[in-house]
Structures are given as C-alpha cells and as structure tokens.
N, C-alpha and C positions, 0 to 999 in steps of 0.2 A: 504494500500500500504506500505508495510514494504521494506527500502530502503536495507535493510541487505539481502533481500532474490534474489533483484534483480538485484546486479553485480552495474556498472556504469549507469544505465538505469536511473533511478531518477533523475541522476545528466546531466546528459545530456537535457532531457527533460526541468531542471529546465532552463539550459542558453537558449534557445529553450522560454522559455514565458520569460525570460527577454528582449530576441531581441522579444516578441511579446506587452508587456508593451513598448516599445521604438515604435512601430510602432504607438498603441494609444495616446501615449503621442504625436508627433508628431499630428497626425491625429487630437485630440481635440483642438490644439493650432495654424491650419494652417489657419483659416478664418483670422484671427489678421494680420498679413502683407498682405496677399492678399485683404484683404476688399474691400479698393479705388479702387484696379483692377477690382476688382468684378461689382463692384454698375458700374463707368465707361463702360465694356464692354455691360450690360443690361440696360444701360441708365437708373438706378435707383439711388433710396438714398443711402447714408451710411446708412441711420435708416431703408430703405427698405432690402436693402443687409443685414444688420444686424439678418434678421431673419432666414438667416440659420446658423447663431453662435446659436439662442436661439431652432434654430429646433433639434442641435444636443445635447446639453446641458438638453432640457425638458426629453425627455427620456434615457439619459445616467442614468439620477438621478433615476425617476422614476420606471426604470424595474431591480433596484438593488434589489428588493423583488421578483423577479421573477427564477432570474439565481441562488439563492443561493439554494430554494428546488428541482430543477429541475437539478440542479449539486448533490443533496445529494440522488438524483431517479435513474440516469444515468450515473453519471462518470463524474469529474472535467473534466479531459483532452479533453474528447467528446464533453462536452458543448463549451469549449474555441474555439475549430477547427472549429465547425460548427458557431460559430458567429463570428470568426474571420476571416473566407472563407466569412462570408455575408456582413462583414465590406469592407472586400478588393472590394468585387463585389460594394457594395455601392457607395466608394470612389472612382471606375473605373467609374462609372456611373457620379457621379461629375464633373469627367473631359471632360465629351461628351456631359452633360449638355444644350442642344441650348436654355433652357428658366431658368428666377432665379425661378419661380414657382416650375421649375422639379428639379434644385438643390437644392431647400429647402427641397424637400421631399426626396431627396438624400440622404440629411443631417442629415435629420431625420432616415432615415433608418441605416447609420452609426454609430449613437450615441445610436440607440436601441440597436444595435448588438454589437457593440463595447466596450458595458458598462459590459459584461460577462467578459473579460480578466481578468482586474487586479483584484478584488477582488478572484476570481479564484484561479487566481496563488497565492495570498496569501494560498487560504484553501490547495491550492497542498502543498506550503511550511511546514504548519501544517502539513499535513501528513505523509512529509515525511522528515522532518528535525526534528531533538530531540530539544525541547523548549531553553536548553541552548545555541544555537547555531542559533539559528529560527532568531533571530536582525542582525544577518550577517547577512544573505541570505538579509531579505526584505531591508538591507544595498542594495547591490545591485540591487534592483528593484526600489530605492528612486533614484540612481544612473542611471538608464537609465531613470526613467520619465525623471528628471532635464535633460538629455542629449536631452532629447526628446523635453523637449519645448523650450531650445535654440535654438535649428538647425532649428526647427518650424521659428522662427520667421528670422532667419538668411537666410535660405538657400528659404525660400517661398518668401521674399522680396525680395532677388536675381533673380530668377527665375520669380516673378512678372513683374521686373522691366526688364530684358533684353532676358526672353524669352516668357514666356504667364504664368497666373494663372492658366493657367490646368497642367502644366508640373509639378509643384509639387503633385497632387493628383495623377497624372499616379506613378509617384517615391513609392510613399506610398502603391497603391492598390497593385506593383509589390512587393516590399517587404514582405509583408501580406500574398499574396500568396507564396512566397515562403518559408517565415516563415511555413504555414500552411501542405506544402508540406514533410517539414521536420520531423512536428511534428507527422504528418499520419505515416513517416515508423517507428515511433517507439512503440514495443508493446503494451506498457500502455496506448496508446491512444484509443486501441477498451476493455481496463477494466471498468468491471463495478463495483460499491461499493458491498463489502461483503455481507449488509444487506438493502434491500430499505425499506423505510417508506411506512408506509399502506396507506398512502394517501400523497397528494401534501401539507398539510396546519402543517399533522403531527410533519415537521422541526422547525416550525413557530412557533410552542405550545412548544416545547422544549427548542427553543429558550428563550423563556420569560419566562417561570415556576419558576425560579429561579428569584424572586422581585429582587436581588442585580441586576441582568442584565439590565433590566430596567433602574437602576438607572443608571449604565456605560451609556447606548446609551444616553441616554438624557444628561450626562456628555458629551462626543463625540456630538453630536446637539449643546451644548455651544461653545464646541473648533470651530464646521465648523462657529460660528455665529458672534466670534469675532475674531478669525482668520483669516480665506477665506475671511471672508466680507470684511475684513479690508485690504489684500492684495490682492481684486479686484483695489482697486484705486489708486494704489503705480503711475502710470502712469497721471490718472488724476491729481493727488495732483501735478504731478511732472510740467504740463501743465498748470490749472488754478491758480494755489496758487504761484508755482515757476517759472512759462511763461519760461520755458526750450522749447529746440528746440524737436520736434519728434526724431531727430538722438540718441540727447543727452538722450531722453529718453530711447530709446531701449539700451544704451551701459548702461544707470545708471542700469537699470533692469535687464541687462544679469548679472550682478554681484550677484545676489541674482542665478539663476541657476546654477552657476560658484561653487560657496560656500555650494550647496547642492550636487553637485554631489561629493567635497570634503567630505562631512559629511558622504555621502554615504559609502565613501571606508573607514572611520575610524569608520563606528558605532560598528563593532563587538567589535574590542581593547575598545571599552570607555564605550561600556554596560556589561564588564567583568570589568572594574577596579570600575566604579559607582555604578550598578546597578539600577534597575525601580525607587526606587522614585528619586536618584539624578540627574539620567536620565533627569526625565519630569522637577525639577527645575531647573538645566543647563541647558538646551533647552527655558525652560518658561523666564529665566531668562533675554536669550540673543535676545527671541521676545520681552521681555519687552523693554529692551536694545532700538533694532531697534525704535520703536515706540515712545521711550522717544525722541531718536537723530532726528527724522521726525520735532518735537516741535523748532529745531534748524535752524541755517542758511541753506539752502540747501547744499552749498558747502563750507567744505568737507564731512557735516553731512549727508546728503541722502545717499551717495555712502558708506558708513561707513555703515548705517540704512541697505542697501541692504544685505553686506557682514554678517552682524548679524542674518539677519532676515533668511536668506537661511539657515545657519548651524542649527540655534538655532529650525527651525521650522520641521525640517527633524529629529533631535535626540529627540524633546517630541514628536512628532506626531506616528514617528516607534516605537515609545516604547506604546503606545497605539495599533497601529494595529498588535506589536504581542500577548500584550494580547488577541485580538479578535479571534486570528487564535488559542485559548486554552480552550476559554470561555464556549463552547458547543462540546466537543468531538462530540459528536455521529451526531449533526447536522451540522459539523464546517461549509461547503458551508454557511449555510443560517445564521450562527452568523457572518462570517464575511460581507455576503452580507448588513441584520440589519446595521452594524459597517457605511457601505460606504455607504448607506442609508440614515443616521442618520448625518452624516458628511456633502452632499449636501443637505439634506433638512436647517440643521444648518444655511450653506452657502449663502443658495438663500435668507433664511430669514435677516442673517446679512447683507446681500449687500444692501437688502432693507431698511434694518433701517440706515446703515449708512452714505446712501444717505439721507435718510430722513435731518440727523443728518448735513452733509455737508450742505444742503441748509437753514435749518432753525437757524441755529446756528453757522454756519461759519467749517473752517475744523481744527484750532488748538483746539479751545473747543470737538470740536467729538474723535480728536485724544485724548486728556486727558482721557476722559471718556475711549474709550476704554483698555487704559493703562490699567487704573483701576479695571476694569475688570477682564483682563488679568491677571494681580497680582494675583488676589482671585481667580481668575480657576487655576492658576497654583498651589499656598499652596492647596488649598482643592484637586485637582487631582493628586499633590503627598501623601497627607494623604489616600485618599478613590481608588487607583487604588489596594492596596490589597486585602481591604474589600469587593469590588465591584466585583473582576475577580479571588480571588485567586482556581484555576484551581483543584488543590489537596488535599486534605484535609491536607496531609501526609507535604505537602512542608511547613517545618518551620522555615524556613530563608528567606527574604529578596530576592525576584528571582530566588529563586530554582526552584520550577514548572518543575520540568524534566518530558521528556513526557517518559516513560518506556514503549509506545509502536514500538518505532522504535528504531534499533542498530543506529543510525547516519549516516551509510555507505551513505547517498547521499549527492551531493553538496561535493564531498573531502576538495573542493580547499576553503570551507570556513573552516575549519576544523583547520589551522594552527592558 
C-alpha cells in the first residue's frame, strides 16, 4: 500500500482505526465501573460477574497469533472490519444479555474479535507511514486508547449509576458500527496484499528466522511482566495498603490516562529530538520514577507516581511497538501480532507473580523488587533494541531505519 500512489486515502482511513482503537479501548475497560451493577442485576458475585472481565481478556491475548497471518493472506483493513463488525454485534449482544452465563460468552466473543484492531492498525501504520515519522502516528493511537479507558471508566459509572449497565455497551456497539460503516466506503478496504504467503504458518517462520527476533519478543514478554503486572494493582495498593476511598481511587488513577494521552500528542517532537534509545531510558526512567514514589507516603506521592507512570510508560512502550511495525517487512501483520502476543502473555504472567509477591511478602518489598527490575530492563533494552530490531542493514545512525518503500504522503497532519 504505497501512500504516495493513493491521494488522501491512507490518511483518512488511518483516523478511521484511530476512532476504531478508541472504541476497543473503551470496550476492554467497560466491565470495571459496571461490575457491582452487573453481579447486582444477576444476583451474583463480584468474583462471579468477574468472569466476563476474564472471558474477554482470555482471548483478546490469545488469538493475537491468529489475526496477524491471516491479515498478511487477506488484507489489514479487511481483517479489522470484519472483527470489528463482530465486536460491535458482540457488544450489542451484551446489552440484551437476560443471563450473566450468555454475557460471558458475549464477552468472550468480543474480546476474540476485538483483539484484530489494534495490532492491525499498527501493521497498517507500517505500511503506510515512512518509519521516521511511524512514533507520530502510533503517538496518536497511545492517545485514543488512554482517551478510551478514561471515559470507560467515567462515562460507564455514570451510566451504571443513573441509567442501567447496558446503556453503555448499546453507546459502544453503535459506535463500532459506524466506525465500521465508514471504513467499508473506503477503497483500500476491499485491497488485498500484493503477494500472499503459501501457506497460513508461512508469516510465522519468517517471523522468527531471524534469532535477534526472538530475543526482542521475549524482551517485550519482560516489559508486559513487570510493567502490566505491576500497573494491574495501582488500585489495589491504593485500597488495601493506603484504605483510600473507591472515589478517590478512580480520580488518583485517571491521572495516569490524563498524562498519557499528553505523551501521546508530544511523542512525535520528543522521538525527533531523543531518538530510540533515549527514548526507552526517559520513558524507563520516569516508570522507575512512578514506582520509586509508590514506596512513599500516599499523599502527594501516589498522584505524582500516577502522573509519571502514564507519560513515562506510553514514550518507552511506543518506541518498542514501532520497532515491531519494521521488524519483518514482508510478514509485518504477524510480527506485530508476535509483538502484542508477547506483551499479554508477559502480563498475565506478571500479574500472577506479583500477586504472589503482595501476599507472601507484603507490597512495599514487591514494589522494591520490581523497581529493580525495571532499572535492568530498561539499561539492557536501550543497549539491545538496535541489535535486536535494526530493520536495514543500510541505516547507520541511531533511528534512521527509513522505510524507502513509501513516499510518506499519508497521515499529512502528522507530517508537520
């Protein structure tokens, strides 16, 4: 898809899956205010209602190995519509829900289908954004998730509380669909890739052929194991450790969204004057930051930790996923799929250990440790994100990686 051949169409298309990454984003974060409602309306538990948080999560993670060689068979943009059309139907379906059994499976159906978009729009961004300008764009995509899970939790608590839990899943499926509506009348949605691979696993071997790869995703597995894991319980810590009120939580917590969807609109200007590795240690730095200040008094330290944690974690993390949208030209669907893969399997596994960690050892020792951590992923992942990803043979500075197969022409408006 050469963005120079085809006028404004690219770039259209691309805010077209930014407003479809904001409807996921949403969508993955909407169980969390609604829960109480939930479990209440079916006369269940919180821990019962809880399993369609885990119904939509299990396969979001899971069929990221699925959407990426079957995007590299039949066309990015094809893939996204048709599991973004089945996400919407999903989520429509949630809200008519009469049993928590059928909305679990609801749930599940939306988190299968739903987990196609964002990695997607990432490979679309690779294809048709030139590399030096590629940390804009997905700028902007860090910018509507973060928009996405505060209003999750704003506008579904609202809506919980003064009109019914289904009223925000109706808001969402209508959205979705008309996102999906939009994105039909554009040409590039019925393109298919130039070359398909001979087989469905074809991506998958090209993806890995190259050991340094390897070593990236299992680097990417660390980030999702002490990062993710560790800002699963920014909420817990802020209830059991600091007995905060739930209000207070949700306002400490919006702060950390608040800060990312800021980082979002300055990562282009800050990945043109840094570059990738000072990138990932600014960023690494000011997770460090957050997680040092967590060891502190709650107040004014937590809401500080939040404001840190959001910027710092959105400028090293995007500087990771655009290497991944470079790492396998010819497979990119299925290395950045790998990428998002790699990041929730990290996750599920961190969350596990540092639960482990909170109960058997208290939670200011857990948090130590994971600083610790942190520190050493972040020096070793600014030294080895060249060695491990560098894209071109040719590119001998420091974030050059130009992609030479696209004129730039899409996405103008990042372009300044």
């Amino acid at each position: 898809m050469a963005s120079n051949r085809a006028g404004g169409q690219p770039e259209r298309t691309f805010w077209l899956l930014v407003a479809a990454i904001f409807t996921v984003a949403v969508n993955s974060q909407v169980m969390n205010p609604v829960l109480p409602a939930v479990a209440e309306d079916f006369d269940a538990s919180v821990s019962g209602a809880g399993l369609a948080v885990t119904a939509y999560l299990l396969p979001y993670g899971a069929l990221q190995l699925l959407y990426g060689p079957l995007a590299d068979r039949v066309g990015r943009v094809q893939v996204i519509v048709v599991a973004l059309g089945a996400a919407a139907l999903g989520t429509l379906l949630c809200a008519i829900a009469p049993s928590l059994n059928l909305l679990i499976a609801f749930r599940f159906l939306t988190g299968g289908t739903a987990a196609a978009v964002i990695p997607l729009t990432f490979t679309y961004i690779g294809d048709t954004i030139e590399y030096s300008r590629r940390q804009a764009a997905i700028g902007y995509t860090a910018m509507s998730l973060s928009l996405g899970n505060v209003l999750a939790g704003a506008l579904g608590g609202f809506l919980a509380a003064f009109v019914s839990w289904r009223a925000i899943f109706i808001i969402i499926a209508a959205i979705s669909g008309a996102v999906v509506l939009l994105i039909l009348r554009e040409p590039n949605a019925r393109q298919r890739p130039a070359a398909t691979p001979r087989s469905f696993l074809e991506p998958i071997r090209s993806a890995i052929e190259d050991r340094r790869h390897i070593g990236y995703y299992l680097m990417i597995v660390v980030e999702g194991t002490i990062v993710l894991g560790a800002f699963s319980y920014f909420g817990l810590i802020l209830r059991d450790r600091d007995e905060f009120s739930y209000a207070a939580i949700g306002v400490i917590i919006s702060l950390y969204g608040l800060t990312s969807v800021l980082a979002g609109r300055l990562l282009g200007s800050l990945a043109a004057r840094l570059g990738e590795r000072r990138m990932i240690l600014f960023g690494g730095a000011l997770v460090s930051i957050a997680l040092a200040l967590m060891l502190a008094p709650p107040l004014p330290f937590f809401p500080l930790a939040m404001i840190t944690a959001g910027f710092g974690y959105v400028v090293m993390h995007t500087t990771f996923q655009t290497r991944a949208t470079e790492l396998v030209p010819s497979a990119r669907a299925t290395g950045v799929a790998i990428f998002a893969f790699s990041l929730f399997m990290g996750g599920s596994l961190g969350s596990f250990v540092i639960a482990q960690g909170f109960d058997r050892i208290g939670f200011n020792p857990t948090l130590i440790g994971v600083l610790g951590v942190t520190v050493a992923f972040v020096l070793f992942a600014a030294w080895a994100i060249l060695p491990l990803t560098q894209p071109h043979q040719a590119a001998a500075r420091e974030g050059a990686a130009p992609d030479r197969r696209v004129g730039g022409g899409s996405a103008g408006a990042l372009r300044k």
